[in-house]
N, C-alpha and C positions, 0 to 999 in steps of 0.2 A: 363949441365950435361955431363961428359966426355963418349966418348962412349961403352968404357970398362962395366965402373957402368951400362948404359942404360941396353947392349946386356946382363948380370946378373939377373938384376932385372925383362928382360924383357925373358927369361929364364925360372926361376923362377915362373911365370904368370902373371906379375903387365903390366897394359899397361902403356905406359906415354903415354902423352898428355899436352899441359897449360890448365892452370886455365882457361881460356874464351871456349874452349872445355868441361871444367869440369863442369862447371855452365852454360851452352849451352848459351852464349853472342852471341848479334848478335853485326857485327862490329861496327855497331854505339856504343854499350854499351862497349864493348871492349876499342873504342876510347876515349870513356867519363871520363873510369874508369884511361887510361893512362893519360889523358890531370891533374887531378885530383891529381895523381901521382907525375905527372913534378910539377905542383903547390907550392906542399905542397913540392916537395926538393927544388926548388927555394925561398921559406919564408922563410925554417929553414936555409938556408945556409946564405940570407940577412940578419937573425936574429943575427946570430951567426957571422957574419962579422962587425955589429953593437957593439956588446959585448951586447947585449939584455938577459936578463933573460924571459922566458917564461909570468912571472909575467909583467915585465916592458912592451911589447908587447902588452899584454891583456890590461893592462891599455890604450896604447897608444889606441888601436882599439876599447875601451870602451867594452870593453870583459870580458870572464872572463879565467883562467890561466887553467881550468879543457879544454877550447873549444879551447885555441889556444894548448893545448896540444895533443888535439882528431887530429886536422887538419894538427900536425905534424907530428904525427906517423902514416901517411895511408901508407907509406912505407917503416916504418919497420918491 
C-alpha cells in the first residue's frame, strides 16, 4: 500500500496491519499459510506451461477438476 493511502485511511481511523495480525497467526501458521501459497502458484504456473486444462490435471492426479481448482485459487 502506497504510503499516501496508508497515512488517509489511517487518518481517518482504520488501522492497518496484515492478515496474520488480523487472524492473530502465530509464525509457524503464517509460514504454513505462505508455503501453501507458493505451492499452489507453482502448480498453476506448471499447469499452464503444460497447456493443461484444469480438467486434464484432475484427471492426471485422479482428482476431480472442482479440488484441483480449490487448490488453485488459494491466491487469488
Amino acid at each position: 500500500m502506497k504510503d499516501i493511502k496508508r497515512k488517509r485511511l489511517e487518518a481517518k481511523g482504520w488501522k492497518i496491519g496484515s492478515a496474520a495480525e488480523f487472524l492473530k497467526l502465530s509464525p509457524e501458521e503464517s509460514s504454513y499459510i505462505e508455503l501453501k501459497i507458493a505451492l499452489s502458484k507453482n502448480l498453476q504456473r506448471c499447469r499452464r506451461e503444460k497447456n493443461l486444462t484444469q480438467e486434464q490435471l484432475a484427471r492426471m492426479l485422479k482428482s476431480s477438476q472442482s479440488r484441483v481448482a480449490i487448490c488453485l485459487s488459494v491466491h487469488c
